[in-house]
C-alpha positions in Angstrom: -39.8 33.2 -18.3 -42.8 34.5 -16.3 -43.9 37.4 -15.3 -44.5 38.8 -12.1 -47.5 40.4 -11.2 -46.0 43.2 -8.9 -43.6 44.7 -10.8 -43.8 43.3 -14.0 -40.1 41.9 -14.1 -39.2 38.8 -15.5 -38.7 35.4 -12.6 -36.0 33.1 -13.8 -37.5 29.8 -14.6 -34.9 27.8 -12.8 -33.4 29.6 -9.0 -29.7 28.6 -8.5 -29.1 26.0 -6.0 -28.8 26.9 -2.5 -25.5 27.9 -1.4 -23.9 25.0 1.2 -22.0 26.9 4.4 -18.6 26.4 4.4 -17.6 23.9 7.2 -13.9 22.7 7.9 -15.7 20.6 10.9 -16.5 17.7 8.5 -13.6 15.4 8.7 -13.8 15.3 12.4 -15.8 13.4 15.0 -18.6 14.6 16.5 -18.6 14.0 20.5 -21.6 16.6 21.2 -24.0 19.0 19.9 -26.7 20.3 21.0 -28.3 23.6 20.9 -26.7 26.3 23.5 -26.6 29.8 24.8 -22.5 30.6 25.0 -21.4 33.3 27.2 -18.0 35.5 27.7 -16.9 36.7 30.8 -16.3 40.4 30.6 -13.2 41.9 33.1 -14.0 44.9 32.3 -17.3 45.3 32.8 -17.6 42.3 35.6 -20.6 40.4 34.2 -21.6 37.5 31.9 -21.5 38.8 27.9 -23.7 36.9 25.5 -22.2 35.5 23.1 -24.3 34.2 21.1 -27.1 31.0 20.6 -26.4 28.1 18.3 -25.0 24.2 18.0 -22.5 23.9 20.1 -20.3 20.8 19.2 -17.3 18.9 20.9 -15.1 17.3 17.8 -12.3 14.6 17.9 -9.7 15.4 15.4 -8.9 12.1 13.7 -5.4 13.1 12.4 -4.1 14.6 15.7 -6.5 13.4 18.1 -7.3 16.6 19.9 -10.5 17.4 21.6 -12.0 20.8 20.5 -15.4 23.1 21.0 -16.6 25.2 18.6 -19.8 26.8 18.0 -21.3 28.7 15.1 -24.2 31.1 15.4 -27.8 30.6 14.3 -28.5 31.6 10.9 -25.3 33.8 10.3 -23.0 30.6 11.1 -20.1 33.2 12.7 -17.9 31.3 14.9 -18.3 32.1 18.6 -16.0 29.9 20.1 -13.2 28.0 18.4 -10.5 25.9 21.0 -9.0 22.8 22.2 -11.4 21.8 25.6 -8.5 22.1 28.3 -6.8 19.7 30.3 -5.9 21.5 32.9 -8.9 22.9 35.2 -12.1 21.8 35.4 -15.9 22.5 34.2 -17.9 24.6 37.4 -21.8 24.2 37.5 -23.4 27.3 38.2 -26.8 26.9 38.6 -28.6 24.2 40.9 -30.5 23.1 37.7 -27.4 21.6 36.3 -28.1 23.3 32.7 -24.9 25.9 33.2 -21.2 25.1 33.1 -18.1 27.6 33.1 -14.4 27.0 32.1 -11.7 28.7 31.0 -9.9 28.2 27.2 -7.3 30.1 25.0 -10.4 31.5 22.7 -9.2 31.1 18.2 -12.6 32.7 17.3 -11.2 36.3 16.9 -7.2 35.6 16.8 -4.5 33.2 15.3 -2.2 33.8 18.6 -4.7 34.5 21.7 -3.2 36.2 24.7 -5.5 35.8 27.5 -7.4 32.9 28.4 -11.7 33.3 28.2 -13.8 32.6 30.8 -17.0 30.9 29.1 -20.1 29.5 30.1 -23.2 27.8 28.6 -26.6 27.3 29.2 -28.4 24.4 27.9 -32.8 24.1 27.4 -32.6 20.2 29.0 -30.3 18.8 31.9 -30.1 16.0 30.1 -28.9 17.6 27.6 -26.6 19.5 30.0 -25.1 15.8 31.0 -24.3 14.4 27.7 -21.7 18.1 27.3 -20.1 17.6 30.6 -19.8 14.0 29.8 -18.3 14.8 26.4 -16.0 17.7 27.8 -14.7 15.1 31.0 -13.8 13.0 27.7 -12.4 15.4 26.0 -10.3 16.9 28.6 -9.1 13.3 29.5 -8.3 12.8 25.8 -5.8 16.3 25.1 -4.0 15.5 28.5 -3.1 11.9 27.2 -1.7 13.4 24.5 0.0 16.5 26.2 1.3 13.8 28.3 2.9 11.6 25.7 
């Protein structure tokens, strides 16, 4: 062992290895993701909540074949949002720079059983970017009412 020159303590010569984050996304299919800010519409209060900033994805299940969102946040890798992307309803642009979209989801982050529906919204840096989502989420909507319909 060495010695540090601070506090004269002892550094391991070898550090353990780097924890990996847990991640039960693996087995599924990425559609999307892309860096995004994720907001929650607030009743009570009448205004936009941030949620919080991070990869957004859209995955495919492989086994079941339903479309989801979820989004973890930077650094901390808490979910923010966890649910199937809707069939019913549609994704609203909110801003004339096409960056923004809203929808409304039964929300899994907090809750097994969710009672209300979320309002949500996103912002992403690129319209671009913003394109390839709504692409993904039109697929993805298209995809869970095929199967809602079967």
């Amino acid at each position: 062992m060495s010695i540090s020159s601070e506090s004269n303590e002892p550094l391991p010569e070898e550090f353990p290895p780097i924890a990996e984050v847990p991640n039960a996304d693996t087995d599924e299919e990425e559609l999307f993701a892309n860096k995004a800010i994720l907001f929650i519409f607030n009743r009570e209060k009448n205004e936009w909540i941030d949620r919080g900033t991070g990869e957004l994805k859209i995955l495919k299940n492989p086994d079941t074949g339903y479309v989801r969102i979820i989004m973890r946040q930077n650094q901390t890798y808490v979910v923010r949002a966890n649910h199937q992307i809707p069939y019913l309803g549609s994704l609203h642009v909110l801003d004339e720079t096409n960056r923004e979209f809203s929808w409304t989801a039964y929300d899994f982050t907090d809750t097994k059983e969710p009672e209300n529906r979320e309002m949500f919204a996103v912002r992403f840096s690129l319209p671009d970017i913003a394109t390839a989502f709504k692409t993904a989420f039109e697929a993805g909507q298209a995809a869970n009412k095929e199967l809602m319909d079967n």
